[in-house]
TORKOL-4160 file (C-alpha; in steps of 0.2 Angstrom, whole numbers, padded with zeros to 4 digits, m for minus):
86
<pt num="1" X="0000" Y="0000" Z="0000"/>
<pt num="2" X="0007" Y="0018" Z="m0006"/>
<pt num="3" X="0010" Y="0030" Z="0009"/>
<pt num="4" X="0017" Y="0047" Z="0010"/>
<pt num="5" X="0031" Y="0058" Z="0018"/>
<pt num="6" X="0018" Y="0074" Z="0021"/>
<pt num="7" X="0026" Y="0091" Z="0019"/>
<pt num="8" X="0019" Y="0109" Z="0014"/>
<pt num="9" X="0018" Y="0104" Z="m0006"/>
<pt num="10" X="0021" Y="0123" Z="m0012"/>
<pt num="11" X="0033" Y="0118" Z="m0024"/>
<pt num="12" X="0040" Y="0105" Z="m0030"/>
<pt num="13" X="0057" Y="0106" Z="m0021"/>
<pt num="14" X="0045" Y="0105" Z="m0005"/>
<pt num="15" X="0033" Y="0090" Z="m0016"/>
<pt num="16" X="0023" Y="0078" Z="m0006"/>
<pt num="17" X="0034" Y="0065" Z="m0009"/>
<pt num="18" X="0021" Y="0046" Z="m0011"/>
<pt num="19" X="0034" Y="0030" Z="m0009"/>
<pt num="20" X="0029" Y="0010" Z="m0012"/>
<pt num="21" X="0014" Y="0013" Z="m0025"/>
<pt num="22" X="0015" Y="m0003" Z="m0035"/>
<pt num="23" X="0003" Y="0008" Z="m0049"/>
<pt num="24" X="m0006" Y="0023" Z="m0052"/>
<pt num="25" X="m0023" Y="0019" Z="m0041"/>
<pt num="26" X="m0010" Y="0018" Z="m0025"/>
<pt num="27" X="m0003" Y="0033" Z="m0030"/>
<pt num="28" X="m0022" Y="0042" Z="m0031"/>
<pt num="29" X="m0029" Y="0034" Z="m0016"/>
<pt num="30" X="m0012" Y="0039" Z="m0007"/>
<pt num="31" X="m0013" Y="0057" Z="m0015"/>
<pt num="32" X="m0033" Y="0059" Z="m0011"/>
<pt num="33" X="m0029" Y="0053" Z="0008"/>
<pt num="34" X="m0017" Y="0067" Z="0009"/>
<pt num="35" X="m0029" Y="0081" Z="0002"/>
<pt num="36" X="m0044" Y="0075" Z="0015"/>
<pt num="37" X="m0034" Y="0076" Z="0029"/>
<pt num="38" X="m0027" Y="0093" Z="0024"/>
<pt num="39" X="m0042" Y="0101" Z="0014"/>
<pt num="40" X="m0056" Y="0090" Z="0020"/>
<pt num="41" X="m0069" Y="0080" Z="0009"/>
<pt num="42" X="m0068" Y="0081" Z="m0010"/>
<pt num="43" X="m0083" Y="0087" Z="m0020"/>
<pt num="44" X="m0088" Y="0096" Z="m0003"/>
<pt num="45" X="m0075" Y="0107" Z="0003"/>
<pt num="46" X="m0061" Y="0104" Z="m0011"/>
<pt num="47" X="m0061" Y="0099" Z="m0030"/>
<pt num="48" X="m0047" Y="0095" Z="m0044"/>
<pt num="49" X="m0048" Y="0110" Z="m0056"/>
<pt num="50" X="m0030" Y="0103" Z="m0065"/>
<pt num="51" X="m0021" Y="0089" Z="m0065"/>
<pt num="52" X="m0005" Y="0090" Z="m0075"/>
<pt num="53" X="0011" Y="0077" Z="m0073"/>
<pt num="54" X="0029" Y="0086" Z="m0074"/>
<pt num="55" X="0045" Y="0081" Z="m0076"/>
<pt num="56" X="0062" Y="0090" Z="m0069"/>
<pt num="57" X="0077" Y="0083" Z="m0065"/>
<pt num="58" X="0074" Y="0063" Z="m0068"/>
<pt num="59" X="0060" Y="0065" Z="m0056"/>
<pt num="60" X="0040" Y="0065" Z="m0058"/>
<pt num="61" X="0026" Y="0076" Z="m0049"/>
<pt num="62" X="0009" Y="0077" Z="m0049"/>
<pt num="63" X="0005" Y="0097" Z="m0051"/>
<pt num="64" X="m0014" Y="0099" Z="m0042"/>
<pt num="65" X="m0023" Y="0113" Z="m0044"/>
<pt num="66" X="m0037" Y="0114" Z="m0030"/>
<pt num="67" X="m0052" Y="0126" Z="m0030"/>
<pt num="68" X="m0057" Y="0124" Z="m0012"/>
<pt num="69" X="m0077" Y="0127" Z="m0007"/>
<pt num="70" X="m0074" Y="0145" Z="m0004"/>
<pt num="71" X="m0068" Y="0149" Z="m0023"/>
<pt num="72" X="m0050" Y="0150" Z="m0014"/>
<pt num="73" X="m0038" Y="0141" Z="m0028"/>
<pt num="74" X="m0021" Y="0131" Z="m0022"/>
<pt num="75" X="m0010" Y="0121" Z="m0030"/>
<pt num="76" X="m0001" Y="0105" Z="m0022"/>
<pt num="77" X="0013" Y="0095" Z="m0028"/>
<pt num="78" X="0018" Y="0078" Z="m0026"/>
<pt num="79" X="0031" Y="0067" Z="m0032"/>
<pt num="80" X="0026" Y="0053" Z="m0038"/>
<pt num="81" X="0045" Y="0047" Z="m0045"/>
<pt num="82" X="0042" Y="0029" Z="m0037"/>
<pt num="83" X="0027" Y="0025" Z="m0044"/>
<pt num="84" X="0033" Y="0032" Z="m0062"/>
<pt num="85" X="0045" Y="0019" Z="m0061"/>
<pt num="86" X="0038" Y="0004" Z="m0059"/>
């Protein structure tokens, strides 16, 4: 089962970084915990306005731009390297 090493996810040198996903449903699910606990329910207090993969340096991320309930807009990295790999 993916997990993740939580950090702020501003940027991508500061990326949530989502280790031991053996494919890209662990990396969601991993990814979606990661928003709840942090943003709270998706479709009720936060949704996925983009979704865009990047790649820098030999590494992956996941770039996620989130319009939260109140019309606020944030966007959240994660590397997803390890499951890019596999």
């Amino acid at each position: 089962m993916a997990r993740y090493v939580a950090s702020s996810g501003e940027s991508l040198e500061d990326a949530v970084v989502i280790l031991d996903a053996k494919n890209e449903i662990e990396t969601t699910f991993a990814v979606h915990d990661f928003l709840e606990k942090r943003l709270g329910k998706l479709e009720k207090d936060w949704d996925i306005d983009d979704d865009t993969i990047i790649e820098k340096d030999n590494r992956y991320y996941d770039k996620m731009d989130i319009m939260l309930a109140d019309g606020t807009k944030k966007t959240i990295y994660f590397d997803i390297t390890s499951c890019w790999e596999r």
